[in-house]
N, CA, C and O atoms as CSV, one atom per row, in Angstrom:
chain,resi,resn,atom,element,x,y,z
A,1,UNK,N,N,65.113,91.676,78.498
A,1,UNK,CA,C,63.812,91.314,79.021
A,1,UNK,C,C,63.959,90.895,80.480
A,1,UNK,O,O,64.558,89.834,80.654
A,2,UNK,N,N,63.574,91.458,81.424
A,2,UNK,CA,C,63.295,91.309,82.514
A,2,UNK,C,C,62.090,90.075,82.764
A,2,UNK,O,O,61.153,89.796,82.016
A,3,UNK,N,N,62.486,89.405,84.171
A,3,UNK,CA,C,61.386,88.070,84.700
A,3,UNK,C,C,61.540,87.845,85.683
A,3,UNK,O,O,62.571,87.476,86.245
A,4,UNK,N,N,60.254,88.077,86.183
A,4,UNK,CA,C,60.416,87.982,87.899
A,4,UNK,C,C,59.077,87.256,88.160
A,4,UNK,O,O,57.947,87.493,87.735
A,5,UNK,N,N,59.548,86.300,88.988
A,5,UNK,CA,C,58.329,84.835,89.189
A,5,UNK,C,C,57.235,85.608,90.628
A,5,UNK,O,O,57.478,86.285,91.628
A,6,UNK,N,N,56.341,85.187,90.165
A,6,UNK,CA,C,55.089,85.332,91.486
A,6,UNK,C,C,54.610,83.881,92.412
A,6,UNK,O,O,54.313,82.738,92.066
A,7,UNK,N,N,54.680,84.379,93.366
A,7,UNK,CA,C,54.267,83.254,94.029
A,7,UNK,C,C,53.549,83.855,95.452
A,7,UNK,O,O,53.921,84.743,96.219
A,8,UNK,N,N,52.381,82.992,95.458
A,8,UNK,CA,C,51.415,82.938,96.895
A,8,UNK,C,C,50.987,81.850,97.382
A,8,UNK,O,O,50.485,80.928,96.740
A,9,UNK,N,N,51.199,81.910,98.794
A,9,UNK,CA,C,50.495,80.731,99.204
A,9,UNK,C,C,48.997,80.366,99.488
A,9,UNK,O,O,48.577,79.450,100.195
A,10,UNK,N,N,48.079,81.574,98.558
A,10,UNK,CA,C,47.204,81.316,98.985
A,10,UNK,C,C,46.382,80.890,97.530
A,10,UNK,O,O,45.171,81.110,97.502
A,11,UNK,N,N,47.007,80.316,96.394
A,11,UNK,CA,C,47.123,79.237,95.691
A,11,UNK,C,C,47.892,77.992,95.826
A,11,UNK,O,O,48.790,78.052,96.666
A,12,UNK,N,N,47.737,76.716,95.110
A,12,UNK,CA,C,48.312,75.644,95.119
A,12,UNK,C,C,50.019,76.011,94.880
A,12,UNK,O,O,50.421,76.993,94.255
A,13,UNK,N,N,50.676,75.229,95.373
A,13,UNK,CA,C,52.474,75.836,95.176
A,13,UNK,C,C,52.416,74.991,93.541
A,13,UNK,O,O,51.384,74.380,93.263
A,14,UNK,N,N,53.147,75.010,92.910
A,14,UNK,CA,C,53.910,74.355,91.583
A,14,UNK,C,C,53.816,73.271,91.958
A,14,UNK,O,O,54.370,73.047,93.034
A,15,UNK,N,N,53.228,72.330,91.403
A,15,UNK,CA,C,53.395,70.801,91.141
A,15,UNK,C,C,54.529,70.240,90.259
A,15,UNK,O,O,54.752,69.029,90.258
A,16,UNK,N,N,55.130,70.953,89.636
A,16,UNK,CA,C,56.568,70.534,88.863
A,16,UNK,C,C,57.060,71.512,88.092
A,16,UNK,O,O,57.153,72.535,88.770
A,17,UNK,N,N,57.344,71.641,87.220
A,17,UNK,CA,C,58.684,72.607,86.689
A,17,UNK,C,C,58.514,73.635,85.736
A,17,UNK,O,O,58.831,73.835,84.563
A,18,UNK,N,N,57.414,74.690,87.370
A,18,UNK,CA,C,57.067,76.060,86.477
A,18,UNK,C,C,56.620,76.750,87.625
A,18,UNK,O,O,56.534,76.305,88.769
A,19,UNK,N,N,56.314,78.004,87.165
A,19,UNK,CA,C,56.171,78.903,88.153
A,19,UNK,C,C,54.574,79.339,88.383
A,19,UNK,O,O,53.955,79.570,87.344
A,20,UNK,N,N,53.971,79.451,89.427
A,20,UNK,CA,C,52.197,80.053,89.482
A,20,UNK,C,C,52.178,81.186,88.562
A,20,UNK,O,O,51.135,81.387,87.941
A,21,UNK,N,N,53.722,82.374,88.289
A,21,UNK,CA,C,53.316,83.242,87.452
A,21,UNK,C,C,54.496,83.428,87.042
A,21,UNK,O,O,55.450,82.942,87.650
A,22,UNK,N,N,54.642,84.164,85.936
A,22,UNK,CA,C,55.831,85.182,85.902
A,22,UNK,C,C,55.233,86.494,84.908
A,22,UNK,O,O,54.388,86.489,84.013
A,23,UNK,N,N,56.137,87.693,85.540
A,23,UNK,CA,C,55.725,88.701,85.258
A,23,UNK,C,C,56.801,89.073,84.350
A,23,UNK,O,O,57.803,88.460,84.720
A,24,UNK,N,N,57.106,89.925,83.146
A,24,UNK,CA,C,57.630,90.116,82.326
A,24,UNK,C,C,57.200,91.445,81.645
A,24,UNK,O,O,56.040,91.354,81.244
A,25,UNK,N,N,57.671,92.442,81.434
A,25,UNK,CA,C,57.246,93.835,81.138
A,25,UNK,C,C,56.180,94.272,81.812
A,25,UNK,O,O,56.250,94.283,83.041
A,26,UNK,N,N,54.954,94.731,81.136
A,26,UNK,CA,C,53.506,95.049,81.775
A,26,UNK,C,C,52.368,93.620,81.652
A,26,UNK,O,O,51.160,93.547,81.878
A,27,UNK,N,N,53.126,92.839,81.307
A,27,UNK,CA,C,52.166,91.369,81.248
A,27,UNK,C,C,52.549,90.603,82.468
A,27,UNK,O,O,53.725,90.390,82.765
A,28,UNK,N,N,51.432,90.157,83.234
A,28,UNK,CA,C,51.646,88.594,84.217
A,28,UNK,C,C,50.826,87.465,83.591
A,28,UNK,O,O,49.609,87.427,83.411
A,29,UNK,N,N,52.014,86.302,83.219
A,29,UNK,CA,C,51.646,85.258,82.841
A,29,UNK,C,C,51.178,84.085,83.779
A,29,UNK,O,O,51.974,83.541,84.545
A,30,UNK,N,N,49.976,83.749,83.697
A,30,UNK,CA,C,49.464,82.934,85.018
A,30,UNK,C,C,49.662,81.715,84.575
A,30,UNK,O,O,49.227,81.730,83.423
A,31,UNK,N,N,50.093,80.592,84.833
A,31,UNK,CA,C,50.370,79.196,84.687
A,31,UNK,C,C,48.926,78.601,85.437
A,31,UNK,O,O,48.679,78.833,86.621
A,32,UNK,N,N,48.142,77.905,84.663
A,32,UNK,CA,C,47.402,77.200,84.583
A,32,UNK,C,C,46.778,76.463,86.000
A,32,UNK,O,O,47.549,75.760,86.653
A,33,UNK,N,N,45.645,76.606,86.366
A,33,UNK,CA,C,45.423,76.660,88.071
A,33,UNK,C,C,44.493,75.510,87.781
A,33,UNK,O,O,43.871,75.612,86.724
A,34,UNK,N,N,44.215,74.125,88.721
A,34,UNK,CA,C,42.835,73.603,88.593
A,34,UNK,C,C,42.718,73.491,90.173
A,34,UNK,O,O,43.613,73.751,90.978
A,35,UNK,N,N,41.369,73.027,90.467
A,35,UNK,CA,C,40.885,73.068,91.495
A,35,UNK,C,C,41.473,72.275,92.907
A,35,UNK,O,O,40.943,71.333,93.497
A,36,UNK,N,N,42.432,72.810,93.155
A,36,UNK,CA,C,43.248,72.176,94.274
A,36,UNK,C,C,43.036,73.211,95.033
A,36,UNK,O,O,43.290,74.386,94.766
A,37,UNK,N,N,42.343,72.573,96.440
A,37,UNK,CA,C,42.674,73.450,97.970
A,37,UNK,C,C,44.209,74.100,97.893
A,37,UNK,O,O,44.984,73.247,97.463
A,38,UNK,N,N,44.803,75.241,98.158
A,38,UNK,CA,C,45.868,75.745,98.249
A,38,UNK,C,C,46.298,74.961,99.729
A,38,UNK,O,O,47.360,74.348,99.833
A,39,UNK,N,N,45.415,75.066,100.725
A,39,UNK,CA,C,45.670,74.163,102.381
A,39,UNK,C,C,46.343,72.767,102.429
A,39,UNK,O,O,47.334,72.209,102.900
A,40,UNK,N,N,45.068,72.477,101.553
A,40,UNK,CA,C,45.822,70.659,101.731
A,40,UNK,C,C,46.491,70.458,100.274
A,40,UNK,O,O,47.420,69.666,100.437
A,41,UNK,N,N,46.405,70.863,98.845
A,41,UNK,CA,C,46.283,70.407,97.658
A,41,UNK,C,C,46.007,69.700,97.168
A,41,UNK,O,O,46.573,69.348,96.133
A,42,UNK,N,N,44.919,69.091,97.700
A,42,UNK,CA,C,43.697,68.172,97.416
A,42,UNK,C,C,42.762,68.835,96.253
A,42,UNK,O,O,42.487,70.013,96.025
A,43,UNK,N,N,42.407,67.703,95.649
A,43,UNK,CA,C,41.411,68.660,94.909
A,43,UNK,C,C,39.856,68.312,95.919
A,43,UNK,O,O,39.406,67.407,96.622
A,44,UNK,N,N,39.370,69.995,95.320
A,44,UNK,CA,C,38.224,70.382,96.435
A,44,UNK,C,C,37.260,69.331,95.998
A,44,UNK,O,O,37.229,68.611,94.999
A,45,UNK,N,N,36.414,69.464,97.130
A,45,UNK,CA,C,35.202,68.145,97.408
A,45,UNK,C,C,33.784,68.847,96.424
A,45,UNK,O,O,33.952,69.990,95.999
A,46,UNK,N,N,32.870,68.360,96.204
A,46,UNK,CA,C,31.791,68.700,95.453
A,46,UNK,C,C,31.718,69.240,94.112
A,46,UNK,O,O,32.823,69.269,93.571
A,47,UNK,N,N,30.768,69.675,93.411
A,47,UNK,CA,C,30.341,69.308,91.794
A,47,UNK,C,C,31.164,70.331,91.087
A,47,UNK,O,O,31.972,71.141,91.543
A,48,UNK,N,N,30.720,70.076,89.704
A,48,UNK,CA,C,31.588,71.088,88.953
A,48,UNK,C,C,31.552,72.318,89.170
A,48,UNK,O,O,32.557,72.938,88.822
A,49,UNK,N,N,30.700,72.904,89.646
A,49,UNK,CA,C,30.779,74.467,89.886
A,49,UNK,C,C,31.382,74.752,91.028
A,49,UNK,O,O,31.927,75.811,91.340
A,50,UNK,N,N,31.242,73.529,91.803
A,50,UNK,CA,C,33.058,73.632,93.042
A,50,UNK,C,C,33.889,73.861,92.685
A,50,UNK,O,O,34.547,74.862,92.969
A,51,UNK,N,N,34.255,72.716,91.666
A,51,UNK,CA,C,35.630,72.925,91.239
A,51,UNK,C,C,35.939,74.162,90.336
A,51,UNK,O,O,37.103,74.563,90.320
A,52,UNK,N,N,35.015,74.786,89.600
A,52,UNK,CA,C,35.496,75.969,88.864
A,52,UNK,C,C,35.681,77.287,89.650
A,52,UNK,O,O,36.484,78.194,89.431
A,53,UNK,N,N,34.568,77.152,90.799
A,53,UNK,CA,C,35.015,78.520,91.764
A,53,UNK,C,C,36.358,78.177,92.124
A,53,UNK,O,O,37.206,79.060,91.995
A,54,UNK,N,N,36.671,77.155,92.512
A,54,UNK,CA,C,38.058,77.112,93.157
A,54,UNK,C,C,39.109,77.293,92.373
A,54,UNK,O,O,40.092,77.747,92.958
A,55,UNK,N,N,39.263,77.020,90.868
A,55,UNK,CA,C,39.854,77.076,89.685
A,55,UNK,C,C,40.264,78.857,90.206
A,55,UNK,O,O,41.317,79.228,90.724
A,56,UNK,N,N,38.998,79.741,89.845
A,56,UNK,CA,C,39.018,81.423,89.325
A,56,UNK,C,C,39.203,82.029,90.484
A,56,UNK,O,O,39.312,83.254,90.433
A,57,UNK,N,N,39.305,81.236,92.071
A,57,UNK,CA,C,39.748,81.921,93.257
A,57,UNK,C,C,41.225,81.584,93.359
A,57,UNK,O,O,41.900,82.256,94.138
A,58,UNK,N,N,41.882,80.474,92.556
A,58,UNK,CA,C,43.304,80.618,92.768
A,58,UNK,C,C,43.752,81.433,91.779
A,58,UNK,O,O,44.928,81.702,92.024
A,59,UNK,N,N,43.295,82.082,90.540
A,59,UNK,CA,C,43.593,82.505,89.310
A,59,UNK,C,C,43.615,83.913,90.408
A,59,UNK,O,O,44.707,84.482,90.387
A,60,UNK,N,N,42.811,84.404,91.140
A,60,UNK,CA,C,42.278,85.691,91.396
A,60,UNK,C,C,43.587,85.363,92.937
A,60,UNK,O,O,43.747,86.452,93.487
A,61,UNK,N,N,43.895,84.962,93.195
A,61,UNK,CA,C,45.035,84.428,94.181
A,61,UNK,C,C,46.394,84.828,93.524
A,61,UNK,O,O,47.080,85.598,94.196
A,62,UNK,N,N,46.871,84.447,92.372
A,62,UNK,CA,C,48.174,84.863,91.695
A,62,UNK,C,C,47.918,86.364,90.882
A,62,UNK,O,O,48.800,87.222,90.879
A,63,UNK,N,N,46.614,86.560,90.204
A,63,UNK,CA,C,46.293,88.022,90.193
A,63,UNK,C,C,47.077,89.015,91.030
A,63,UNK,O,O,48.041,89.767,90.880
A,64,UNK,N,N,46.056,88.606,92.160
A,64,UNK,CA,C,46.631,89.775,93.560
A,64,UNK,C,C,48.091,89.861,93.913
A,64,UNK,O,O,48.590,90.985,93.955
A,65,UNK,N,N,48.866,88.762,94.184
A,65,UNK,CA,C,50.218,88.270,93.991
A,65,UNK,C,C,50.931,89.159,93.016
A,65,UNK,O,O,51.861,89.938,93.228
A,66,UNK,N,N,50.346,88.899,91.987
A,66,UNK,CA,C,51.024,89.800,91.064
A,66,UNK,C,C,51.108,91.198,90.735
A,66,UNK,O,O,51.688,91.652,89.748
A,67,UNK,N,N,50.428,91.930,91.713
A,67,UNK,CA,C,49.826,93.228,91.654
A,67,UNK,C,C,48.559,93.657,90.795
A,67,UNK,O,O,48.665,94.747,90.232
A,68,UNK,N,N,47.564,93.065,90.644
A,68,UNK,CA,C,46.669,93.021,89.736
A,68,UNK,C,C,45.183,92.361,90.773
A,68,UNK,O,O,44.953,92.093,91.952
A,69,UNK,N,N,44.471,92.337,89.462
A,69,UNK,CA,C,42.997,91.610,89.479
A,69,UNK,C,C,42.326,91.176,88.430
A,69,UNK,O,O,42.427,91.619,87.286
A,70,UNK,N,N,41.694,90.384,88.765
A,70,UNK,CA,C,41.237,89.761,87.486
A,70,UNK,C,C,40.474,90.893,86.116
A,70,UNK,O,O,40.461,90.899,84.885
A,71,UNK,N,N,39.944,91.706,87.178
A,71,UNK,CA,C,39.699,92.780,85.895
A,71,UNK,C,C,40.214,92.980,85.131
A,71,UNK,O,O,39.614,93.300,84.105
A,72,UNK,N,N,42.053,92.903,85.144
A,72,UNK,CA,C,43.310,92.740,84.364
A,72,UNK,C,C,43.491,91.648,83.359
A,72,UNK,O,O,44.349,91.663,82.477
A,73,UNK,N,N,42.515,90.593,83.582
A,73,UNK,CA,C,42.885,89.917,82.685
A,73,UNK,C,C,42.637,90.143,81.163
A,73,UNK,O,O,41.606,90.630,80.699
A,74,UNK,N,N,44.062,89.590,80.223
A,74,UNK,CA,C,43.431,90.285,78.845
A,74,UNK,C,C,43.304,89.053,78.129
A,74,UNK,O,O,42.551,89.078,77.155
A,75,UNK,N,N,43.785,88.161,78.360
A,75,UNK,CA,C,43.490,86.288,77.420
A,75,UNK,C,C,43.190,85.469,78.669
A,75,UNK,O,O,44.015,85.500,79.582
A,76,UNK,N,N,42.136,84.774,78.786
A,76,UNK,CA,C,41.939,83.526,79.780
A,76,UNK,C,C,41.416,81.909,78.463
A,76,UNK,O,O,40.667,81.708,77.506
A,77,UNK,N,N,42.388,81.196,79.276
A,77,UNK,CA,C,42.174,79.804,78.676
A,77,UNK,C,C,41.833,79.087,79.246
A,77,UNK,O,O,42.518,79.034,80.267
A,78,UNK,N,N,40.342,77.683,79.224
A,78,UNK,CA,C,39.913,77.326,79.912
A,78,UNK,C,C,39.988,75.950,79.341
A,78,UNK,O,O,39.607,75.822,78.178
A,79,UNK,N,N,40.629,74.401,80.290
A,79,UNK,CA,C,40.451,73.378,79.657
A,79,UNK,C,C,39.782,72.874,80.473
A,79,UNK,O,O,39.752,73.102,81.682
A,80,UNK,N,N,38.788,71.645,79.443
A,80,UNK,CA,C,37.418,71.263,79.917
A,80,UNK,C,C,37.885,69.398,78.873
A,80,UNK,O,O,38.203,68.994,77.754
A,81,UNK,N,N,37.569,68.844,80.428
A,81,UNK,CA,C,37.559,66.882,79.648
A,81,UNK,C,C,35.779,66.841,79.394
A,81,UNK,O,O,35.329,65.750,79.044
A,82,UNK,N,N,35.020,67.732,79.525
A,82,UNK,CA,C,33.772,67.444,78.854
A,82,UNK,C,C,33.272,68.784,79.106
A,82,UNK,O,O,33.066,69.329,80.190
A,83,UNK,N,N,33.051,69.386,77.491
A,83,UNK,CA,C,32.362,70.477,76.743
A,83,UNK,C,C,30.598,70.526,77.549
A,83,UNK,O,O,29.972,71.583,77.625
A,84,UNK,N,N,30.202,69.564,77.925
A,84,UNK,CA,C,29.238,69.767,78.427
A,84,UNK,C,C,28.549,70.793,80.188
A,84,UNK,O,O,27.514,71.030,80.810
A,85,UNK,N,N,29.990,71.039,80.214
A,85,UNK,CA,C,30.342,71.654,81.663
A,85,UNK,C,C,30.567,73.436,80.663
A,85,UNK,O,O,30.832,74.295,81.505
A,86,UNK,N,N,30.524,73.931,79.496
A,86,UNK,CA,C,30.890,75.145,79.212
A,86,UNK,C,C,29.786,76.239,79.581
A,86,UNK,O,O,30.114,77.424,79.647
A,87,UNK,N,N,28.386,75.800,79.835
A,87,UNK,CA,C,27.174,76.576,80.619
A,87,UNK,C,C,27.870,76.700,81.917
A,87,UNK,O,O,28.256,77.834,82.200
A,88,UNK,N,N,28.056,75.939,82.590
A,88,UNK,CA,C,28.448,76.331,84.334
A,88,UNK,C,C,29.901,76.967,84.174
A,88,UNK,O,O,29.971,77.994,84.849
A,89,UNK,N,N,30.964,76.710,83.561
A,89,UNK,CA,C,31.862,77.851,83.669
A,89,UNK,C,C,31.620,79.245,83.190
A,89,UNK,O,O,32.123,80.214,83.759
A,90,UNK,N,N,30.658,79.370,81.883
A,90,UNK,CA,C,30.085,80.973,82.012
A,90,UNK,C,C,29.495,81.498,83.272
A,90,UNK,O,O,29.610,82.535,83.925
A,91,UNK,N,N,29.025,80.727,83.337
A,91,UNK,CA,C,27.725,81.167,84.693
A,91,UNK,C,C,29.322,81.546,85.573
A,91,UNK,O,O,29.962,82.583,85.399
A,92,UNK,N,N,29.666,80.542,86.409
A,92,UNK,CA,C,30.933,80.832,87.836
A,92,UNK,C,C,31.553,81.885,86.858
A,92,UNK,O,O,31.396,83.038,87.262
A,93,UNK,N,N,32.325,81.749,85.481
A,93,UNK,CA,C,33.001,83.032,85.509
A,93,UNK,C,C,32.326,84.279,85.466
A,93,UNK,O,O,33.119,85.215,85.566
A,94,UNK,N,N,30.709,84.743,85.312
A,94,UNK,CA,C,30.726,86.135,85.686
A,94,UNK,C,C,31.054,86.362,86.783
A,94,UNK,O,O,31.502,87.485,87.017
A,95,UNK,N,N,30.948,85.337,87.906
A,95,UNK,CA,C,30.969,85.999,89.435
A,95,UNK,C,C,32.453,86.234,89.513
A,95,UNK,O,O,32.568,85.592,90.557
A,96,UNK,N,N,33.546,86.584,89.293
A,96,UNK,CA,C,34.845,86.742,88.442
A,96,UNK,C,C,34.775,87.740,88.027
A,96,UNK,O,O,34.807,88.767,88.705
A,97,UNK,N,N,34.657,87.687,86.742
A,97,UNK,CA,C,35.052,88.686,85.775
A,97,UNK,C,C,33.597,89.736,85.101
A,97,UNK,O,O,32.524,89.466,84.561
A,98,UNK,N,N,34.113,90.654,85.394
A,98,UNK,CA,C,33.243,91.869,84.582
A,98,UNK,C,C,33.697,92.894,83.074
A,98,UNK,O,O,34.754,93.501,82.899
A,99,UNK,N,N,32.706,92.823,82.302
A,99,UNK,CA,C,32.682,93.328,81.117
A,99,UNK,C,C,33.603,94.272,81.246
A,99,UNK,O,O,33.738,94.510,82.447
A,100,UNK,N,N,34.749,95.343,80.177
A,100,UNK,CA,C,34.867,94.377,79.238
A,100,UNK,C,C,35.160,92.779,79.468
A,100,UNK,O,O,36.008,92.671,80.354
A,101,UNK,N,N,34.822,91.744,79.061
A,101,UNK,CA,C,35.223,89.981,79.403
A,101,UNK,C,C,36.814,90.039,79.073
A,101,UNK,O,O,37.150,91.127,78.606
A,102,UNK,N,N,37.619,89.308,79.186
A,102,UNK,CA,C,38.821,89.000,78.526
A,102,UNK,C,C,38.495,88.531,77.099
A,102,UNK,O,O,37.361,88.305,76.677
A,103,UNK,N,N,39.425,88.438,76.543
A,103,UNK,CA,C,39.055,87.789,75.107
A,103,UNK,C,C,39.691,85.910,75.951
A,103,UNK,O,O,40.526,85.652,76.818
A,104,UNK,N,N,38.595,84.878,74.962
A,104,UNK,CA,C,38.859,83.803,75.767
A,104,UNK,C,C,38.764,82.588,74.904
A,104,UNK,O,O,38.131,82.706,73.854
A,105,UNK,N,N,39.325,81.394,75.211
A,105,UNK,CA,C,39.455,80.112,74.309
A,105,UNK,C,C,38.797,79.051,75.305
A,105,UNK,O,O,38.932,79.080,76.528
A,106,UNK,N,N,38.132,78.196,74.650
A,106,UNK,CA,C,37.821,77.146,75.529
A,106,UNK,C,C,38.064,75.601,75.076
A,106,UNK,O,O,37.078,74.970,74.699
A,107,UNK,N,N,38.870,75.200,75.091
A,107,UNK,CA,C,38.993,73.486,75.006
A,107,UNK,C,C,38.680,72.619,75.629
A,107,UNK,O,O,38.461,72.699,76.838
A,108,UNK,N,N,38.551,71.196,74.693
A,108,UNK,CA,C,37.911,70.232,75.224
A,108,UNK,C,C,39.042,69.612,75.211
A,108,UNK,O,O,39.572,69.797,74.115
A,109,UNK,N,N,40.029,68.605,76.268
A,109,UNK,CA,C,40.855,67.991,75.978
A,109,UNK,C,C,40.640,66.193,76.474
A,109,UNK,O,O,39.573,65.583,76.543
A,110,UNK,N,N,41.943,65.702,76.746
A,110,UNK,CA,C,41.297,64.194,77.173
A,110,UNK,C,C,41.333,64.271,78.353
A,110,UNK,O,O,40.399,63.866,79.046
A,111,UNK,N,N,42.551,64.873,78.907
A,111,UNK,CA,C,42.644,64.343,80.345
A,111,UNK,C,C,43.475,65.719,80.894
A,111,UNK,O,O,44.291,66.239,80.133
A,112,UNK,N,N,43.237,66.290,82.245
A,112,UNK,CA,C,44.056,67.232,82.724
A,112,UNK,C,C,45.387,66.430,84.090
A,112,UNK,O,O,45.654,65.230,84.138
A,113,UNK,N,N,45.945,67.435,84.952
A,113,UNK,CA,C,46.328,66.948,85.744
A,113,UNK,C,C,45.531,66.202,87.206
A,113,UNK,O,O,44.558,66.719,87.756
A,114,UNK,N,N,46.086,65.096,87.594
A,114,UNK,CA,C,45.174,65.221,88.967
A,114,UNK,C,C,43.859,63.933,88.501
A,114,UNK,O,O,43.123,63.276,89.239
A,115,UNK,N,N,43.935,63.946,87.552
A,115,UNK,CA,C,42.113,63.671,86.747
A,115,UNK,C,C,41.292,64.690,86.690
A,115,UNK,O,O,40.302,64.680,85.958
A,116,UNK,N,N,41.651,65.810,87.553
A,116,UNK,CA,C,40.533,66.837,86.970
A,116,UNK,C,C,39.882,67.364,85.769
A,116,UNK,O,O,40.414,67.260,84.664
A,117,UNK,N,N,38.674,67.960,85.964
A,117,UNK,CA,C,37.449,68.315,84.901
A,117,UNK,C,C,37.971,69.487,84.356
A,117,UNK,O,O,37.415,69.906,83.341
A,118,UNK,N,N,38.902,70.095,84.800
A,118,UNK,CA,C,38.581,71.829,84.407
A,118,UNK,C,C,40.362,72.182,84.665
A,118,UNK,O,O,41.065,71.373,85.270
A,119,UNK,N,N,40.840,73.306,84.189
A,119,UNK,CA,C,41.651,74.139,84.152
A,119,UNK,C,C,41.979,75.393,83.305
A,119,UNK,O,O,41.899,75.486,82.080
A,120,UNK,N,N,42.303,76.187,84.050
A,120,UNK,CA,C,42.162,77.590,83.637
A,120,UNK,C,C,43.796,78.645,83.720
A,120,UNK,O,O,44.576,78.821,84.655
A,121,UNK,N,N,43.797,79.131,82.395
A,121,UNK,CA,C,45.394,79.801,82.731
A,121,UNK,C,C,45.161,81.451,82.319
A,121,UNK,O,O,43.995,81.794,82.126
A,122,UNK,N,N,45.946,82.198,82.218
A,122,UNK,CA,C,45.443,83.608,82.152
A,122,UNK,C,C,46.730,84.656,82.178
A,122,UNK,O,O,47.481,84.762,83.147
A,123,UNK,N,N,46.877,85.554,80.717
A,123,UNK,CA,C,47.900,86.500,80.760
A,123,UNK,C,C,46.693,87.985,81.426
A,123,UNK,O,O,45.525,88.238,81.134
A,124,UNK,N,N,47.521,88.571,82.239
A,124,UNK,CA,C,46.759,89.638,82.666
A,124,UNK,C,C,48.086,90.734,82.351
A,124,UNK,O,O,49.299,90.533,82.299
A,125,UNK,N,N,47.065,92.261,82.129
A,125,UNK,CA,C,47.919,93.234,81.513
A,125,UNK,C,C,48.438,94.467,82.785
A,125,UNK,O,O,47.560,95.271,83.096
A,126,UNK,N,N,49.241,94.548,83.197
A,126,UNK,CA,C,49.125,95.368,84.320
A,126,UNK,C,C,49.446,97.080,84.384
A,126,UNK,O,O,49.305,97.695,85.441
């Protein structure tokens, strides 16, 4: 089995001990993106639908990286510290992704990294 890591700087770099992707046969495995400026790695300023565009523009950031696009994606996982935010991530992810959709999971958990609201990870098929 072959593994060869992806990396761009025009996502957030690794915050600890993993890679933005790794690619492995015809699959790129995307490691889990939340809304951090790639510039400063701050997380971005304004409401939840800030933070989720910024979430699916770094996802669409290691995509490209990886030789791909999100059209590629074939599983996306989305974690959410309040289910009440799952209307505005449909809505931001069509501007993303077009039919066929990925097949997709959505959780509610307690707490992400950062304190953030949202995070999103994604195997794409290439």
């Amino acid at each position: 089995m072959s593994k060869e890591t992806i990396h761009t700087d025009d996502a957030p770099s690794a915050i600890g001990t993993y890679s933005q992707a790794v690619r492995s046969g015809n699959f790129l495995f995307m490691s889990g993106q939340i809304p951090l400026d790639p510039a400063s790695m701050e997380v971005v300023d304004g409401d939840f639908a800030a933070r989720a565009h910024r979430v699916f523009q770094n996802l669409k950031a290691v995509a490209v990286a990886g030789g791909g696009n999100l059209d590629q994606v074939v599983k996306l996982t989305i974690y959410l510290t309040d289910l009440d935010n799952f209307a505005t991530v449909n809505s931001v992810m069509s501007e993303y992704f077009s039919e066929p959709y990925p097949a997709r999971a959505a959780l509610g958990v307690a707490s992400l990294p950062k304190g953030v609201d949202i995070e999103a990870e994604a195997i794409m098929a290439l």
